[in-house]
Each structure stands twice: as C-alpha cells, then as structure tokens.
C-alpha positions in Angstrom: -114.4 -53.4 110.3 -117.9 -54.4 109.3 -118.6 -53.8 105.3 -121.0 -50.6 104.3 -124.2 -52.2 103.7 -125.4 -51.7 100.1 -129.0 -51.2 98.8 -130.1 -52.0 95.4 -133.0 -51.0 93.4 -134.4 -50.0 90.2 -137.4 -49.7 88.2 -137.1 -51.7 85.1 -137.2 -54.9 87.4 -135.3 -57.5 89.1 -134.2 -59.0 85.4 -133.2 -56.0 84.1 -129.8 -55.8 82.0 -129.3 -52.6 84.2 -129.3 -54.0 87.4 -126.9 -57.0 86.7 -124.5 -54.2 86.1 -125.5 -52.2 89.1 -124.6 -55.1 91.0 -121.2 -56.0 89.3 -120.3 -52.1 89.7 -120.5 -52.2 93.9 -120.0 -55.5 94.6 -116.8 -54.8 95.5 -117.8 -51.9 97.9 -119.4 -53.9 100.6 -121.9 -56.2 101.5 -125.2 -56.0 98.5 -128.3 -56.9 98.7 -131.0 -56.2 96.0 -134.7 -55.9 96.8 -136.1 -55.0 93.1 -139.8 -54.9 91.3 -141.1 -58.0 90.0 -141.9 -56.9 86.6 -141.0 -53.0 84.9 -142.5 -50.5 86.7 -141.1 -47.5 84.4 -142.8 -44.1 85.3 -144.2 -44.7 88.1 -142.7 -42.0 89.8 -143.2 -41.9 93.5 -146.0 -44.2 94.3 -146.2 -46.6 96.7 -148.7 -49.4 97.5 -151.7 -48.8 100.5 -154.2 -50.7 98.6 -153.1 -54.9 98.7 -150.9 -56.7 100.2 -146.6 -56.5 99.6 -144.6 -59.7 98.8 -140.9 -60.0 99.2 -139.5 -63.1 97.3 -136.4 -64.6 97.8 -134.5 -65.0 94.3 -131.5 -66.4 93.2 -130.4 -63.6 90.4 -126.6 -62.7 91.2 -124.1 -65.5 92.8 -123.3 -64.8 96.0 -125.9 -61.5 96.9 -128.8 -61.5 98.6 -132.0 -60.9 96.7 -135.3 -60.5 96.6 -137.9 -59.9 94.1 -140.9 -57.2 95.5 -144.4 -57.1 94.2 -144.6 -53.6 94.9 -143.4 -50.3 93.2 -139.5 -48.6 93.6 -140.2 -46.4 96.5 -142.1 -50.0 97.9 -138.5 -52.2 97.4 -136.9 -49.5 99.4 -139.3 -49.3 102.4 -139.3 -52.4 102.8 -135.7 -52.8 102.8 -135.6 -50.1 105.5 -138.6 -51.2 107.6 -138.1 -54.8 107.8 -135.1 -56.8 105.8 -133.0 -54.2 108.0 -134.8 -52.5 110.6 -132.2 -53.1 113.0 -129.4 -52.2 110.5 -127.6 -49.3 108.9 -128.0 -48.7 105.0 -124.7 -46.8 104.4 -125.7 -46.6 100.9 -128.6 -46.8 98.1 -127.9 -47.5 94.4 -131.1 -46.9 91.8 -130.5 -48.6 88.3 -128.8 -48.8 86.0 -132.0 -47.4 84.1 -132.7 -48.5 80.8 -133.1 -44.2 79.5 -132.5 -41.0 80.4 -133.8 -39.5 84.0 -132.8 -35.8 82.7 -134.0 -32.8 83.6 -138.0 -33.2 83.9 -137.8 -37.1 83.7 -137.0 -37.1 87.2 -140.5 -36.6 88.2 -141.9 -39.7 86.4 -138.8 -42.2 87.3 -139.3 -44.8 89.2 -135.4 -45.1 89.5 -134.9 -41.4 91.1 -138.0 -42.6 93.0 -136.1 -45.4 94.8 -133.5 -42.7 95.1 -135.3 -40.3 96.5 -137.4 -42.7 99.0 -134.0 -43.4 100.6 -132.8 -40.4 100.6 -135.7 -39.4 103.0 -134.6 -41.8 105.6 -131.3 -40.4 105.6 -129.5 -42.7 103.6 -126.9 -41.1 100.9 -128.6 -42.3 97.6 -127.7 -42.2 93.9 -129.8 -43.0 90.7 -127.7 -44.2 87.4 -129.2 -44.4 83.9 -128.1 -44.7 80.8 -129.3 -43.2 77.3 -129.9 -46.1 75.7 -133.4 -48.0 76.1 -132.2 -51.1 74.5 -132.4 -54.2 76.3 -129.3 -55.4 74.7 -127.2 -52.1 75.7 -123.7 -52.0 76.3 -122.9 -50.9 80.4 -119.3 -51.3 80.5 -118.8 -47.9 80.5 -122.1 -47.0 82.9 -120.7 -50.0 85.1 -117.2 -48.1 85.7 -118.7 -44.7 86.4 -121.3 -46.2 88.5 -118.5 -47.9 90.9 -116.7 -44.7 91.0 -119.7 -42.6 91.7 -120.6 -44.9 94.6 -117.3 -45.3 96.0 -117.1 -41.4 96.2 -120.8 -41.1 97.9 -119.9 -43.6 100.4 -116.4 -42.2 100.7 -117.9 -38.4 101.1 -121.0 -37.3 102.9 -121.2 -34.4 101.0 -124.7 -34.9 99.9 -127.7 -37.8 99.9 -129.3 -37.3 96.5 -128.1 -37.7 93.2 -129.2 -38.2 90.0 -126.6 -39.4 87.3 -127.0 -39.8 83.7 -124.6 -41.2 81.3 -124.4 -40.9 78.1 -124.6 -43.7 75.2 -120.8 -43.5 74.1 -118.2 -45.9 74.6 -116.0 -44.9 77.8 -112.9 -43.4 75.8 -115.5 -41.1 74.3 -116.9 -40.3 77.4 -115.4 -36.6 77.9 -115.5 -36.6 82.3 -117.7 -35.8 84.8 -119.9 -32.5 85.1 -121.7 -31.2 88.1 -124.8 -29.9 86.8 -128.2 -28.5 87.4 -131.5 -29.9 86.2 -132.2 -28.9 82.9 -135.4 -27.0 81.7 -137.5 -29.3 79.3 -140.7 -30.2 78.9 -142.7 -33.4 77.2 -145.1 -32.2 74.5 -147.7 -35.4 74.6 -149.7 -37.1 72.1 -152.4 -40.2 72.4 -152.6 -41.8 69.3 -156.4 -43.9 69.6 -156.9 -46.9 69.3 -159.6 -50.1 68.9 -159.4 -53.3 70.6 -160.7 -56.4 69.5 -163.8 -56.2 72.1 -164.4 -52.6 70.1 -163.5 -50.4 72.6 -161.2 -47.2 72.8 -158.0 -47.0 74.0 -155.5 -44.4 74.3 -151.6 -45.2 73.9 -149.7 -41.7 75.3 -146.6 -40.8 72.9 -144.7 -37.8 72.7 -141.8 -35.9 72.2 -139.1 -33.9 74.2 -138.0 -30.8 74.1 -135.2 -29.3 75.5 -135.9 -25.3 76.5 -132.6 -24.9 78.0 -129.9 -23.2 76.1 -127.1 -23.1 79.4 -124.0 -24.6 79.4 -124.6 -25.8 83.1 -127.8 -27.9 83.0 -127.7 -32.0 82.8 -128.9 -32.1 79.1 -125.9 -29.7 77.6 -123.7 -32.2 79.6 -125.0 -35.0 78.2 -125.5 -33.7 74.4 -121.8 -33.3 74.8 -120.2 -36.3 75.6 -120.3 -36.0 79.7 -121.6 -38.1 82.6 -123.7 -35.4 84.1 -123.9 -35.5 88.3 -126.8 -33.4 89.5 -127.3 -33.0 93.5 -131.2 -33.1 94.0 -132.8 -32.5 96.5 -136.9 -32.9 97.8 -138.6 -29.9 98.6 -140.2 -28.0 95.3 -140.7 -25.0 96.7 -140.5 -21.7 94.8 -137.9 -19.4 97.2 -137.9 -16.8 94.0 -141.3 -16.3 93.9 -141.9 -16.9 97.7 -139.8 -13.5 97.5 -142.0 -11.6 95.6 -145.0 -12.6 97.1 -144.1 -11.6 100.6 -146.1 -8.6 101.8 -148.4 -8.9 99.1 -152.0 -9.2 100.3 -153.8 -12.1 99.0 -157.2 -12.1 101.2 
C-alpha cells in the first residue's frame, strides 16, 4: 500500500528547533516532506503573499526527507505544497510546528502555525498545529515529540475531524498529567508600545504586552494547560455568532 503523504510546516522557519522534532515525531508515519518559511514569520496569522514573486528552495535540513525552504508566509508553504509540489497528489495529512509558545485560546488568531493549519484544513486535508510553552530556542521536545506522533497517528488513523490545535505544556512527560479535549479559552492581550529612538532620530514603536486569562472554566485550553495537560481543541473556520444570530432574528434593523 502506498504510504500517507505527510505535510510539514511551521512558522518559526525551516531551522527551527521545533520543526526538527516535528519531523522526528511522523517520520515513521509515512512519506514527509517539509515546505517551511525561510526565516521566522511568528504572528503573521493568516496572510499570504499577492504582492512579489514566491520561491521554493530545495534544502537539505533532515536526512532522508524532502525539503524545501519557502520565501513566503505559513498559509504560502502550504499552498504551494497543494497547488504545485503535489497538485496531482493526495495530502493525507498536515502537521504545523512544533511552535516555539503557546497558540492558546486567542493566540490562535495571530499564529502563523494554526495558520498553516487552518490553510490546509480548507482544502480538505485533516490538519493539526503542535506548540509548546516554552519560547526558548534551546527547549526540550522529547516529550512534545511523543504526543505529537501520537496525535498524528490518531488524526490519520480517525477522520473524526480536520482542525486541531494542540498545546503542550512545559513539563517533562511523566509530569505531563494526559490528554484533555477542550474548548478555546477566553483571554485577551492587554498591549503596550514602549517608544523608542533610532540612531537616524526617528520614532519607533516596539508592541509588548501582557495576557490575561478571563476564563475561570474547567473545560477551556488554558485550565488544561495550567494544570499539567496536553490540551486538544477541535477548531474550526467560520466565526460566526449563532447566539446572537438568535437574538437578532426578527429584529428590524432598516
């Protein structure tokens, strides 16, 4: 039987930590190839490129998988995987990470991981976005590597669902307490811009923050997380209001 064709693709670049262990984590599950950015494109979120040329670059990164390096954005690497490296294939499967950070509740709009996620998800193809809560470059993915192969081998397994978004925490894995199925938590990013002069004299403005989780139930992502779970939440892509499509029917707006 022919292998499940396996896409990978991430945000923090094609020489990421994160991705090394994305790769060692389904390399086992079929045939990989990896079509990442050429440099960090964190928070990007879902943009693509319609203003220059795209570049796919062949790269030797991980013995024995094809790879290639992408000048573009996340949702770009996964287009183009789709539209030309294999427009007359199948991708049974899309992998997004390992992210260097959480992709929690609200951070889900500015990754660039979920992006890639998400972008092939919309063609169809089951897709799942891995990061962990550490932001160091040096951090330790033996556990994320493990509950990323099992996490994939289940989503390729079970066609339950082609969206998720998994977070795991920064613990080592006999800390780790499981695996919840959660909903995205409520939080919110209260922002700062602390200003700035260059040396030409001009302003700048560097955006820092803080965030704040306004979610006190036991089901959401970030209660997972604070305690000691790998938390699985099915997404999904339309951001419609049903609740308060509800109470606005029969109401006269003109």
């Amino acid at each position: 039987m022919k292998k499940p064709l396996i896409l990978i693709a991430n945000d923090d670049g094609i020489f990421a930590p994160g991705i090394k262990a994305l790769v060692e984590a389904v390399k086992g599950l079929g045939e990989v190839v990896v079509v990442a950015p050429d440099s960090p494109q964190s928070g990007m979120g879902h943009a693509i490129t319609i203003n220059q040329p795209l570049r796919l670059n062949p790269v030797n990164m991980f013995e024995g998988i094809e790879s290639y390096s992408c000048t573009g954005t996340p949702a770009d690497c996964v287009k183009l995987a789709k539209n030309v490296l294999f427009k007359d294939r199948t991708i049974d499967l899309c992998v997004s990470g390992i992210n260097h950070g959480s992709n929690a509740s609200i951070n889900i709009i500015y990754s660039g991981t979920m992006s890639a996620a998400m972008e092939a998800s919309l063609e169809g193809i089951p897709s799942v976005g891995f990061s962990l809560l550490d932001y160091s470059f040096t951090a330790d993915f033996t556990a994320a590597t493990l509950i990323a192969h099992k996490i994939a081998r289940f989503v390729l397994q079970n066609r339950v669902h082609n969206l998720y978004n998994v977070n795991i925490p920064k613990l080592p894995l006999e800390e780790i307490k499981g695996i919840k199925i959660c909903r995205q938590g409520q939080a919110t990013w209260v922002e700062e811009f602390q200003e700035g002069t260059d040396p030409r004299g001009q302003k700048y403005y560097w955006l820092t923050g803080k965030f704040e989780n306004k979610d006190a139930g036991k089901d959401s992502d970030l209660y997972a997380l604070e305690n000691g779970y790998v938390s699985v939440v099915p997404s999904d892509h339309d951001l419609t209001s049903y609740q308060v499509m509800e109470k606005l029917t029969g109401m006269e707006i003109l």
